[in-house]
C-alpha positions as CSV (number, residue, x, y, z in Angstrom):
1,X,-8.2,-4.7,-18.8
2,X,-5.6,-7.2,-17.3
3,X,-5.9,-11.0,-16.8
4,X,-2.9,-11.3,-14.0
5,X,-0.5,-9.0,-12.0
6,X,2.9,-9.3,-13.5
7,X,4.4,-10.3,-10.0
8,X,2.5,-13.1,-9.5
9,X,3.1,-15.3,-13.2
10,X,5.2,-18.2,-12.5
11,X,5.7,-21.2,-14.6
12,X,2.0,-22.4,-13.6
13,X,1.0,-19.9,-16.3
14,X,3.5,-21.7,-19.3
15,X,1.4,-21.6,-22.3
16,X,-1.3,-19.5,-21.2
17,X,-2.1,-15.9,-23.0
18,X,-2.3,-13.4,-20.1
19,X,-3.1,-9.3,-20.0
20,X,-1.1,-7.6,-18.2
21,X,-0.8,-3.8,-16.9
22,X,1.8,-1.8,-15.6
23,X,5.0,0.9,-15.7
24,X,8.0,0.3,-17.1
25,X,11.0,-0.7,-14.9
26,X,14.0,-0.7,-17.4
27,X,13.6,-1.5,-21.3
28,X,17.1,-2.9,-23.3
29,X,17.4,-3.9,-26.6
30,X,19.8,-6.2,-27.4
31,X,20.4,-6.7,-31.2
32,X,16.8,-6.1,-32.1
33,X,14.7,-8.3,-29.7
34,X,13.8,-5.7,-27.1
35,X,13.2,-6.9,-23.4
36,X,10.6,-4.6,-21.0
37,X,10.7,-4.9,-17.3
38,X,7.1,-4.4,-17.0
39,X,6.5,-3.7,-13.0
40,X,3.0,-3.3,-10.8
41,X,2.1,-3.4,-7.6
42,X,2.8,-7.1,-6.8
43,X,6.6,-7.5,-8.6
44,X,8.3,-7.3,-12.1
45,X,8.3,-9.4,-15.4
46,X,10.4,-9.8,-18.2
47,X,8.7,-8.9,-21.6
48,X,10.2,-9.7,-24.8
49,X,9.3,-8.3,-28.2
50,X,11.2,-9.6,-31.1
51,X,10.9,-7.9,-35.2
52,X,8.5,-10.2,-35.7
53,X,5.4,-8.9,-33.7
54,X,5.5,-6.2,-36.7
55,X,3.8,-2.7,-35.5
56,X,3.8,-3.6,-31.8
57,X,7.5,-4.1,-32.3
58,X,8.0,-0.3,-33.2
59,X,5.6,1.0,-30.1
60,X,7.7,-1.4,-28.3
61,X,10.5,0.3,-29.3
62,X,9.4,3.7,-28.5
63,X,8.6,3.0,-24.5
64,X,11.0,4.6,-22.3
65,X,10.9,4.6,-18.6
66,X,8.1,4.9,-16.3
67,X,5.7,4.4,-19.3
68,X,2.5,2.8,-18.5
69,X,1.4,0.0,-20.8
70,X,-0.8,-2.7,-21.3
71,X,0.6,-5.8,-22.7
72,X,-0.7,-9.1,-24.2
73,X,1.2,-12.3,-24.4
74,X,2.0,-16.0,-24.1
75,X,3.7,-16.7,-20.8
76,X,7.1,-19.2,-21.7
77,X,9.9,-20.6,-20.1
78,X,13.1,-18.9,-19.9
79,X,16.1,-20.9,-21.4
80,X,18.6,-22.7,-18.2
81,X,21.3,-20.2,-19.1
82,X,18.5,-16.7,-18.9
83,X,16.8,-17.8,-15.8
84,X,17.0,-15.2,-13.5
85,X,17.1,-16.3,-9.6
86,X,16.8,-12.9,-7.9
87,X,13.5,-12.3,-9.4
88,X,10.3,-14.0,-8.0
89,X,9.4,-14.8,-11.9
90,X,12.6,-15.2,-13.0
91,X,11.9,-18.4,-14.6
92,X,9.1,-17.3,-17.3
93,X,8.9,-14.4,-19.5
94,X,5.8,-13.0,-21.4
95,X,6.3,-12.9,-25.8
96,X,4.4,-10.1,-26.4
97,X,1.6,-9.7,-29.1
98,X,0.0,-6.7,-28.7
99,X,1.9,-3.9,-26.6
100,X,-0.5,-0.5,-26.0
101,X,1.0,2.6,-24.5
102,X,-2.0,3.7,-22.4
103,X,-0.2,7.2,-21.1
104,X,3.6,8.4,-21.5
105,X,6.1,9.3,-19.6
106,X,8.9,12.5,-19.2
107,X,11.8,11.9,-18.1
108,X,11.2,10.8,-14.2
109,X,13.5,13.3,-12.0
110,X,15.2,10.5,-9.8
111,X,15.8,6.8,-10.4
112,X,13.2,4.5,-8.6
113,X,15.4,1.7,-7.4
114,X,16.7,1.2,-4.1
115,X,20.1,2.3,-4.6
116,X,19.3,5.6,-5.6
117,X,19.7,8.5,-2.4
118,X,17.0,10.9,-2.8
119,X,16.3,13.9,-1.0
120,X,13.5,14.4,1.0
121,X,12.5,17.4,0.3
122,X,12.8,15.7,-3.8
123,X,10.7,12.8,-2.7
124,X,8.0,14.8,-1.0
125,X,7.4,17.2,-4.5
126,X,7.1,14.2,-6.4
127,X,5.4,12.3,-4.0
128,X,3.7,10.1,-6.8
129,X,6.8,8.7,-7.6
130,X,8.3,8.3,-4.5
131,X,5.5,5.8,-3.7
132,X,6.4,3.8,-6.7
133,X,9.9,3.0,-5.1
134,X,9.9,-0.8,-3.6
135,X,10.6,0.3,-0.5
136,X,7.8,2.5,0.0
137,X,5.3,-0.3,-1.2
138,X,6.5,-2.1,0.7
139,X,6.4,0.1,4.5
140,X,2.4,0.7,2.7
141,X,1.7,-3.2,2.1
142,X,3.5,-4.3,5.9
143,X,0.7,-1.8,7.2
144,X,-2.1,-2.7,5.7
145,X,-1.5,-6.2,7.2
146,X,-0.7,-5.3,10.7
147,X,-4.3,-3.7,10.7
148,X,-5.8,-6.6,8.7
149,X,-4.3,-8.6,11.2
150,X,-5.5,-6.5,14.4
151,X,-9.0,-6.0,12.9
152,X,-9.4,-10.0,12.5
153,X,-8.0,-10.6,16.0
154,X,-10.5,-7.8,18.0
155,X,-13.3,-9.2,15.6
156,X,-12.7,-12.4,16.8
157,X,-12.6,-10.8,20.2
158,X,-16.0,-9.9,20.5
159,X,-15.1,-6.2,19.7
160,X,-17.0,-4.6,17.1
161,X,-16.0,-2.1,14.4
162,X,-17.6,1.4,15.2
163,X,-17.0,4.6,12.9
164,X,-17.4,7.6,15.4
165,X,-17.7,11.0,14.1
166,X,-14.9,13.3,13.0
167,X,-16.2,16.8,13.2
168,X,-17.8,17.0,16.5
169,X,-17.5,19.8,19.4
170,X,-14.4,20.9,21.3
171,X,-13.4,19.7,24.3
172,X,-11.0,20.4,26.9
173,X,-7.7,17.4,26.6
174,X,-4.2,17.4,26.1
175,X,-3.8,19.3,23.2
176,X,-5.4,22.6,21.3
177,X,-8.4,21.4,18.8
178,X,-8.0,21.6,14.8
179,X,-11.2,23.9,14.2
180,X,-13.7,24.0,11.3
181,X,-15.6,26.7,10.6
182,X,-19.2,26.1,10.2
183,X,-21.1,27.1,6.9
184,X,-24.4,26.9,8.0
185,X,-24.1,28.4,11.2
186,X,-22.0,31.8,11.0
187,X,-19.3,32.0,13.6
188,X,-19.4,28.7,14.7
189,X,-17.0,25.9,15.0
190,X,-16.3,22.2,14.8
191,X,-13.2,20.7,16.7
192,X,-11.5,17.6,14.7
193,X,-11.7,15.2,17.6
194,X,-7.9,14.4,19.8
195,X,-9.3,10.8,20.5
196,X,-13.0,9.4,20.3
197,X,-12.7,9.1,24.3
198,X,-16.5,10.6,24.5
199,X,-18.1,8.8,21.7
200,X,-16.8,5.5,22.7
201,X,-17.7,6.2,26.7
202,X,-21.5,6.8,24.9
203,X,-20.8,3.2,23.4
204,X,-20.3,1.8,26.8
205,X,-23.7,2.9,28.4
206,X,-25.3,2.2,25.7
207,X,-24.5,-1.2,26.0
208,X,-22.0,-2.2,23.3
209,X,-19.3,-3.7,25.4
210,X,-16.6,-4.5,23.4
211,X,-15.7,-1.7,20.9
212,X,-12.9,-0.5,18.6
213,X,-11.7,1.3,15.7
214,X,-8.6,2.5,13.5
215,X,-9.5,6.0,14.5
216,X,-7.9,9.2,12.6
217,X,-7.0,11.6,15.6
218,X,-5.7,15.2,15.1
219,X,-3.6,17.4,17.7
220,X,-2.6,20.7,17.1
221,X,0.5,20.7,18.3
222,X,4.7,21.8,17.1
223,X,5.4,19.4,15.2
224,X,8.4,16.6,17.3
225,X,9.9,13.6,16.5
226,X,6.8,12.3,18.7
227,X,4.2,14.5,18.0
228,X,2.1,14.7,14.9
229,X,-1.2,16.9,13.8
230,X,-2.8,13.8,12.3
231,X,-1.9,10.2,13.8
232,X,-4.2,6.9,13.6
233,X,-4.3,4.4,16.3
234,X,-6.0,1.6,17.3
235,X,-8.8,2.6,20.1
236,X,-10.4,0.2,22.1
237,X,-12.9,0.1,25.1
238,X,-14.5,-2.6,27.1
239,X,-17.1,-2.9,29.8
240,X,-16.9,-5.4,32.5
241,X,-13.3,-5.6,32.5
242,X,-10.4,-4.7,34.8
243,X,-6.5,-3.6,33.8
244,X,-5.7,-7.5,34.1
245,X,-8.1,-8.3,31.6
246,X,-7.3,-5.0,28.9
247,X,-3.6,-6.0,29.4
248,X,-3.9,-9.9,28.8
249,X,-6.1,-8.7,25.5
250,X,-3.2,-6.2,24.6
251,X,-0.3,-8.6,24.8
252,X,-2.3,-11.8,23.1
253,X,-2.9,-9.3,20.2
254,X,0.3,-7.5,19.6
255,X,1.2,-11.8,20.3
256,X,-0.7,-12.7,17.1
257,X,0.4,-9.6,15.0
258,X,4.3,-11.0,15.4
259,X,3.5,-14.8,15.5
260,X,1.4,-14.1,11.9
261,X,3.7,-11.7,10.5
262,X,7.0,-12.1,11.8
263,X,6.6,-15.6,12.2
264,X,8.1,-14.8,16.1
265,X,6.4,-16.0,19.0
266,X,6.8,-13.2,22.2
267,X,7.0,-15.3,25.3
């Protein structure tokens, strides 16, 4: 359906016809040529639709916020005086020939930018649109790197990647167990698993050696500013090691994380 996320055109696509699909940021019309923020995932760009496109013109003109459209044009250069610096493609717009309304919008009930102060209890009904906000995306996008990055450096490690199971028996640790009631077996009960410490001591003898995983845990527990019924972390175990050798692979990872995120290097 799309050729190219919005946030990623730059003036290596002058002259080129592109597809793109997304919501609508803002929409103005000034004097009849009517300009479209068009916004996804990876960033915002300008579309411009002028009289002259005929019937795309008037669906044009009938987007409103937080519409979702699919647009076809020819990517150009902004004029000096319109370039735009605060914007990633601030230096290319997209003259639209075809503009398709592929689902409307009401009347979002807060403002997405970052300037708007939204409660939380707002933000958590309309949860949907609360993810939309820049600042969300962009707490969601910073995570998924840190565990790209910590999955790359343990795989690199010699650690391997094992799923261990989430409904398994209860067990006596730190916390009560979330239980599950059993539909094949009548008055029975799973226990959502506090930590896969059993499953991954199994690994161990049965000669693994280096395991780890992004492991969902759950805890029933009052919920503190420190305690939460469902948490991920990142589990590890090792054979053959000692605490010298699970704390020099501890600090060189959390090492990398910073060095290939943060561009900081931890001394």
């Amino acid at each position: 359906m799309r050729s190219s996320y919005c946030g990623l055109l730059d003036t290596t696509f002058l002259d080129q016809e592109v597809t793109l699909c997304g919501w609508v940021d803002r929409r103005r019309d000034h004097g009849g040529v009517i300009f479209i923020d068009l916004r996804d995932r990876e960033g915002i760009v300008q579309i411009v639709c002028d009289p002259d496109s005929g019937e795309h013109f008037n669906t044009a003109d009938s987007v409103r916020g937080e519409y979702v459209l699919r647009i076809r044009g020819r990517v150009r250069a902004r004029s000096a005086e319109t370039v735009n610096p605060q914007m990633k493609t601030g230096e290319i717009e997209v003259y639209a020939t075809d503009v398709e309304i592929l689902n409307a919008s009401e009347t979002p009930p807060f403002q997405l930018d970052e300037h708007t102060k939204v409660g939380e209890e707002v933000r958590l009904l309309h949860r949907f649109l609360d993810l939309r906000r820049p600042e969300m995306q962009e707490h969601l996008y910073f995570r998924s790197k840190v565990t790209s990055a910590l999955r790359n450096f343990l795989d690199d490690s010699g650690f391997l990647d094992i799923e261990t199971p989430i409904l398994t028996r209860a067990t006596p640790e730190g916390a009560r167990d979330y239980l599950v009631p059993s539909r094949t077996h009548e008055g029975k009960f799973f226990a959502l698993p506090q930590s896969p410490q059993l499953f991954k001591q199994l690994l161990m003898v049965s000669g693994f050696d280096r395991y780890y995983q992004v492991a969902k845990c759950f805890r029933d527990e009052d919920l503190r500013a420190d305690r939460q019924p469902e948490f991920t972390q990142i589990d590890i175990e090792a054979s053959f090691v000692n605490d010298k050798d699970i704390m020099a692979i501890s600090e060189k990872m959390i090492s990398q994380v910073f060095s290939n995120l943060h561009k900081v290097e931890l001394g």
